[in-house]
C-alpha positions in Angstrom: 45.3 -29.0 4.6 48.6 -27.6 5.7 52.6 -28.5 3.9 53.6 -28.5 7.7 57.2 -28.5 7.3 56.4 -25.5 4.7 54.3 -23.8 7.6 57.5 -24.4 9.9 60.5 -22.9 7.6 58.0 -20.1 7.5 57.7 -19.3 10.9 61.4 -20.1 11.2 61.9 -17.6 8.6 59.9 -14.6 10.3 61.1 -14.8 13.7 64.6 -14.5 15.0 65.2 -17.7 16.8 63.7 -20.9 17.3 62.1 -19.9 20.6 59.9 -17.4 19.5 59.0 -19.4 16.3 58.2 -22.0 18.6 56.1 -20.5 20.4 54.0 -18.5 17.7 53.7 -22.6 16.6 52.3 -23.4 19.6 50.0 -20.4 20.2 48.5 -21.6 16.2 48.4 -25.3 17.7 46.1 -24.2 20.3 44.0 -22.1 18.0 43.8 -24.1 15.2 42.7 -28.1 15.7 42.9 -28.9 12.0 46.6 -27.9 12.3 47.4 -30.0 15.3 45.6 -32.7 13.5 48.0 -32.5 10.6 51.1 -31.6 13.5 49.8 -35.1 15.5 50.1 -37.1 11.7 53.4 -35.3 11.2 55.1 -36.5 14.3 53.7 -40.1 14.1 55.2 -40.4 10.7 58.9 -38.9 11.4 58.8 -40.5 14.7 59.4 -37.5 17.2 57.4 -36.5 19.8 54.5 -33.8 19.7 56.6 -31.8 22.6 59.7 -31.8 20.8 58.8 -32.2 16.9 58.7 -28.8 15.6 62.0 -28.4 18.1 64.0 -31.5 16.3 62.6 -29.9 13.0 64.0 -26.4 13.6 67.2 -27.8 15.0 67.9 -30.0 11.8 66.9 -27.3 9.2 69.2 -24.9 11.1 72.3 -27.1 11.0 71.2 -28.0 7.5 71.5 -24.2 6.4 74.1 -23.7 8.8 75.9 -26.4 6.8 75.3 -25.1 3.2 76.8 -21.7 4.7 79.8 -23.5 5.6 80.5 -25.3 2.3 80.2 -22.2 0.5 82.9 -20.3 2.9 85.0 -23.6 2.1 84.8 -23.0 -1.7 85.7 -19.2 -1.1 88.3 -19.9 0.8 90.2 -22.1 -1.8 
């Protein structure tokens, strides 16, 4: 059984931009069926799409992080 949002900040984490993280997810997808099965449950529960879940995922934890980043250079800079 996979933590699939753990197996996504991973991939996130060891590739350089979404793109590529996307695609190593969707090269695993089609190798591994008990990951899609957990991918399909993952979707259906948060509501997004299959073609654009892990997208909206890696999108929101960016801008997330992004945002932490932010609030930190706001506390320097006063």
């Amino acid at each position: 059984m996979y933590d699939i949002t753990h197996y996504f900040e991973q991939l996130l984490a060891e590739h350089s931009s979404i793109d590529i993280a996307e695609a190593e997810f969707k090269k695993a997808l089609a190798e591994d069926a008990e990951l899609l099965a957990e991918y399909r449950e993952w979707c259906h529960t948060v509501g997004s799409t299959e073609k654009h879940g892990f997208r909206d995922y890696a999108d929101e934890y960016k801008e997330q992080r992004d945002s932490v980043w932010d609030s930190l250079q706001d506390y320097d800079d006063e």
